[in-house]
N, C-alpha and C positions, 0 to 999 in steps of 0.2 A: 588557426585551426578552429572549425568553429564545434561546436559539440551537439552532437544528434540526439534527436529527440527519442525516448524510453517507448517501445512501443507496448502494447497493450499485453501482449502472451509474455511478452518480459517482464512486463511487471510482475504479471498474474503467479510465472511461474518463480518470482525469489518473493513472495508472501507464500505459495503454496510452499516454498524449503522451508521456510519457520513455524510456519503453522498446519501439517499437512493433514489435520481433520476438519481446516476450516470453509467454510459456505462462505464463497466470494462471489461481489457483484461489482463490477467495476464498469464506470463511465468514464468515456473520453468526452469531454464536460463542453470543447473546444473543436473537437476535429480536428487535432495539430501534436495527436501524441506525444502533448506537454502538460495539460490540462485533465485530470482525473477526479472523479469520488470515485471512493473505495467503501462499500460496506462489509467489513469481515466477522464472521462469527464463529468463536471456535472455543473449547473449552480451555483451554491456555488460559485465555483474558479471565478465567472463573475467579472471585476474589481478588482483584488486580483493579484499579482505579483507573477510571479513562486514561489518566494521563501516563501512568504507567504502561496500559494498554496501548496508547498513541507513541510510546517510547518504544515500544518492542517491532509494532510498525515500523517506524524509522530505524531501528536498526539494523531490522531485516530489506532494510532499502541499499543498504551499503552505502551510503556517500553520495547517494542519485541525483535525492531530493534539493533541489537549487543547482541541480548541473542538469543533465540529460530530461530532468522532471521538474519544471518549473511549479506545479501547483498541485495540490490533494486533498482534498476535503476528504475528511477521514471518520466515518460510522464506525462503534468497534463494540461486540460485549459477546456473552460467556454463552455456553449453550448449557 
């Protein structure tokens, strides 16, 4: 079984569940709805270290990131 690729309003909308005052801009980097940037900007990441911030991302992916979402270049900071 092979596993489908994360499409763009999916993504958008489990960043928008965790972060729901955040300004998102997301590319599909590839055209293959596997390949993403992600710029988010939301007051959450305020006082929180990129890689903290790049943690909260990924958690808010669920388990995606290396299955249905092969790749994400990830912008992140505070508003």
């Amino acid at each position: 079984m092979s596993i489908m690729p994360l499409e763009k309003n999916k993504l958008e909308s489990m960043i928008r569940e965790a972060f729901p005052d955040a300004t998102i801009i997301l590319e599909d980097t590839a055209g293959d709805n596997n390949h993403y940037s992600a710029k988010i900007c939301s007051k959450i990441f305020n006082g929180k270290t990129r890689i903290e911030q790049h943690k909260m991302v990924y958690r808010a992916l669920k388990g995606k990131l290396g299955n249905e979402l092969h790749a994400l270049a990830l912008e992140t900071t505070g508003k």
